[in-house]
N, C-alpha and C positions, 0 to 999 in steps of 0.2 A: 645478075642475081642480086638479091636486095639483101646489103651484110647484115640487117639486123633481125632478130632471130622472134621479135614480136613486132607488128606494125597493123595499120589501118586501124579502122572506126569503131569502138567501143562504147557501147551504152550503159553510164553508168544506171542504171536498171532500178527505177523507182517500186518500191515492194505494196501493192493492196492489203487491205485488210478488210475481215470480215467485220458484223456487227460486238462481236463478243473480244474483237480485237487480236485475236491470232493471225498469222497469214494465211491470205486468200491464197489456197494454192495454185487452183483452175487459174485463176483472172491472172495470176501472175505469168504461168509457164503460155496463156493466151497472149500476153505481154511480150513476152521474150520472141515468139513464134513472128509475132507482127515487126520486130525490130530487127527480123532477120530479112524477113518479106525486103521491109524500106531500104535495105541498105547496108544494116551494122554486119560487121565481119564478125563480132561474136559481143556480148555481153558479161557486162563486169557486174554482177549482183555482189548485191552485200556491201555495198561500200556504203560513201557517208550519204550518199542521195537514198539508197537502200532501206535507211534507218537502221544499217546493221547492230551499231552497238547499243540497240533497243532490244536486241531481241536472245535469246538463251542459245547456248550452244546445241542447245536440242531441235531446236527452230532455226537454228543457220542450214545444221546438215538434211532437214525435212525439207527447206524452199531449196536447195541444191539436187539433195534426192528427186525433188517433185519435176526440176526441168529435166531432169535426165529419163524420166519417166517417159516424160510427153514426147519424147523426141527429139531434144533437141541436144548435138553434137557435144561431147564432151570437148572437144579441141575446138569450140566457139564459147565456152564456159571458163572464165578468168573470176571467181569466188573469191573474195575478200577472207583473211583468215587469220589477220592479225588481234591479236587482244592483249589485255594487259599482263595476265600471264603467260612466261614461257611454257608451260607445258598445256594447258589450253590452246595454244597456237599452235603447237607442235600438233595437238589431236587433230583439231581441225584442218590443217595441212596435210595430214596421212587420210583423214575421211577423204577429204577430195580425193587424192592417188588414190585411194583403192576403188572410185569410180572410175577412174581413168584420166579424172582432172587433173593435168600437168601444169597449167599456168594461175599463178593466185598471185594475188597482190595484198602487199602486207606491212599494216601500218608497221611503226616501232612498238614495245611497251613504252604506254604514254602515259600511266598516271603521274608519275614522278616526272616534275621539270628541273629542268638547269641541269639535267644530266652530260655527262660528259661523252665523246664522241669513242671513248676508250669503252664506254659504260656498252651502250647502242653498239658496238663492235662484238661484244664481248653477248650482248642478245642474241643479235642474231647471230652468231657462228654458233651458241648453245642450240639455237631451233635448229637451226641447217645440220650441223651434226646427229640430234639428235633424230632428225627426219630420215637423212642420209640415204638418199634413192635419189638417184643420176637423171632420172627424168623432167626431176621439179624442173619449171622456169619461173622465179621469181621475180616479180615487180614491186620495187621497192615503192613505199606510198608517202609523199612529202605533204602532208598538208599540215605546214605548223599554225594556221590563225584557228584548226581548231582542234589539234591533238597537242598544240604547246610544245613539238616535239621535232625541231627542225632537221634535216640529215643534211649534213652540210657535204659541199663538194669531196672534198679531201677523205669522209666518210665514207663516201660511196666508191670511191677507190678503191680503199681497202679491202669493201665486201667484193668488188670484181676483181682483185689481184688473189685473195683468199678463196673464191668460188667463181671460178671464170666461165664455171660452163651452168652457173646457176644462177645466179646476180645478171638480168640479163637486161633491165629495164626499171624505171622509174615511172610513175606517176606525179608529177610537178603543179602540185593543184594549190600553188603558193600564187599565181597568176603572175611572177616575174619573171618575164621574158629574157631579162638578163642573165638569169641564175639557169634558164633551162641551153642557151648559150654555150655558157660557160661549158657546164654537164657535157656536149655534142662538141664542145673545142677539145676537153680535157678526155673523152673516151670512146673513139670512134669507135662506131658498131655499136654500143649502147642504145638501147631503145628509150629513146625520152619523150612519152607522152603527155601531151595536154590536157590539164584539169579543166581548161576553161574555152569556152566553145569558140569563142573569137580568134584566141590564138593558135589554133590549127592550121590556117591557110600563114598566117608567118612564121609558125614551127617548121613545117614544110618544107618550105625555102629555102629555111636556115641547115638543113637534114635530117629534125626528127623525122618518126618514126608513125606519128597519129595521134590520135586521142582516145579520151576516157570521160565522159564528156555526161552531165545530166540534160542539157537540151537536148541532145539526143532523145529523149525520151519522146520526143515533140517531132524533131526534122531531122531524121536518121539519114534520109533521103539527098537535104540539101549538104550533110557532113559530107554524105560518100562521091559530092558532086564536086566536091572542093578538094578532098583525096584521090577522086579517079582523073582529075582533068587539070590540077596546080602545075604540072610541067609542060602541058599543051598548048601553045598559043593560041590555037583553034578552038579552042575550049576557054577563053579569058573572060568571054561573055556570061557564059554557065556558070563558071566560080564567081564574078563579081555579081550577079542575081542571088547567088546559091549563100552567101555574104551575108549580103544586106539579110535574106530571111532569116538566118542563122541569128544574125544579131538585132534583130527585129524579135525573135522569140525571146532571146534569152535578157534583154533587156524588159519586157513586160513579165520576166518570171522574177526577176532582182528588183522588181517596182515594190515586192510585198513579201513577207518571208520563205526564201527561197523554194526549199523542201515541200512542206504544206502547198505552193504554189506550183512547183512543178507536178504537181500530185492533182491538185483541180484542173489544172490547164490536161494533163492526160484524161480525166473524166469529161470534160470540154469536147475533146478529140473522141472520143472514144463514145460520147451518150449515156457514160456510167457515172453516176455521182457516188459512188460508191469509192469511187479513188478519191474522194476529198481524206477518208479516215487517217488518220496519223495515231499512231503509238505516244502514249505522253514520254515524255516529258512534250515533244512536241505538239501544238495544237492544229485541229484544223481552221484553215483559212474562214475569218469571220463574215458573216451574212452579206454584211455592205461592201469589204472588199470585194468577197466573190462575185456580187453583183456588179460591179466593176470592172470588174477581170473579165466577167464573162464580154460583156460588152466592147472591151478594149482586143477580147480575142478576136473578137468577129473582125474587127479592121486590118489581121495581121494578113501578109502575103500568104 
């Protein structure tokens, strides 16, 4: 039996937009449907690939509502729910449970930096209280290069000693393999997933738990080849192919700005240029890049 109570391949879930720039709801929850097809155990929308915190709280729980519409499993639905304000976060945390979404992942409040780990303790035990239903599974979300907002080891303790049966998992999308280590030394049974697609197969090893992952958006396929076959020797061939693609993609998406690019490279995939649109502040990928991109995709595995 696997002690950790969230595990496998998560598609950080790049979000379409229409011409007038709302969410594309169709293309999306088509989106989610194909990344279940390839491989992903469930889908992490709304995170930073997501362009979540582009979008209004009225538009988080509509592209939420719109996949559970389509079909697709509320217990494959892991919705981003964090935001600056505590009681915004607390809403959108209960919107999920009352569709039966159990597991979300949630940044800190991150305008304010250099806050203190007493500060971030005393957040989230405000949300978690105030949410207070036994079902939530929360995944805490580390990405301080760009929420300025680091949880440090010692942090994360605290919220699993104060909420043992809710604090169940991390997202680690700091890309240091040291610090996720640490995490899997210092709290066994902790689910510590991978922000960053390469280190999956040495998470693994090490005893996480999977990933959370925007190349996924691309090779959902060759994640859950590296997930289903990492303890098989029989399978060493499959994961070391399954590798090289993985970081074959996610290197031609880090050639050019990320987001934007992992957004053309699915329009690439897919025959839709319609996924190049980005919400500003973010832009879309420029003429000559793209023409580029396009080009350099055709050589990928």
């Amino acid at each position: 039996m696997n002690k950790h109570k969230i595990t496998g391949v998560y598609s950080a879930a790049a979000t379409p937009l229409n011409a007038d720039g709302s969410p594309d709801l169709g293309l999306f929850t088509e989106h989610c449907q194909r990344l279940l097809s390839e491989g992903c155990h469930g889908v992490a929308l709304l995170g930073t690939t997501g362009e979540a915190n582009s979008f209004s709280s009225s538009e988080r729980k509509a592209i939420l509502e719109a996949a559970l519409k389509a079909g697709i499993p509320a217990d494959k639905l892991l919705p981003g729910t964090g935001v600056v304000a505590i009681q915004e976060t607390v809403d959108l945390t209960k919107h999920a449970l009352s569709l039966g979404v159990t597991k979300v992942v949630m940044l800190p409040p991150f305008y304010y930096k250099g806050v203190s780990d007493d500060g971030l303790f005393t957040a989230y035990s405000q949300i978690l209280e105030k949410i207070s239903d036994s079902k939530l599974h929360l995944i805490l979300y580390h990405i301080p290069q760009v929420s300025g907002v680091p949880l440090s080891v010692p942090l994360i303790g605290r919220l699993i000693e104060a909420f043992p049966d809710t604090v169940v998992g991390i997202k680690e999308s700091a890309g240091d393999f040291n610090n996720m280590q640490a995490i899997i030394a210092a709290y066994p049974g902790f689910s510590v997933l991978a922000g960053a697609d390469p280190l999956l197969l040495p998470l693994l090893k090490a005893g996480g738990a999977g990933c959370i992952t925007a190349t996924s958006n691309l090779v959902a396929g060759s994640l859950r080849t590296v997930y289903d076959k990492v303890h098989d020797e029989s399978g060493a061939e499959a994961v070391e192919t399954a590798q090289a693609r993985i970081n074959a993609y996610r290197t031609l998406s880090n050639s050019y700005v990320q987001i934007p690019t992992i957004k053309a490279m699915v329009g690439l995939k897919t025959g839709n240029p319609a996924w190049k649109r980005t919400r500003a502040p973010l832009m879309p990928i420029s003429d000559a890049d793209y023409t580029s991109l396009a080009d350099a995709y055709k050589t990928l595995p």
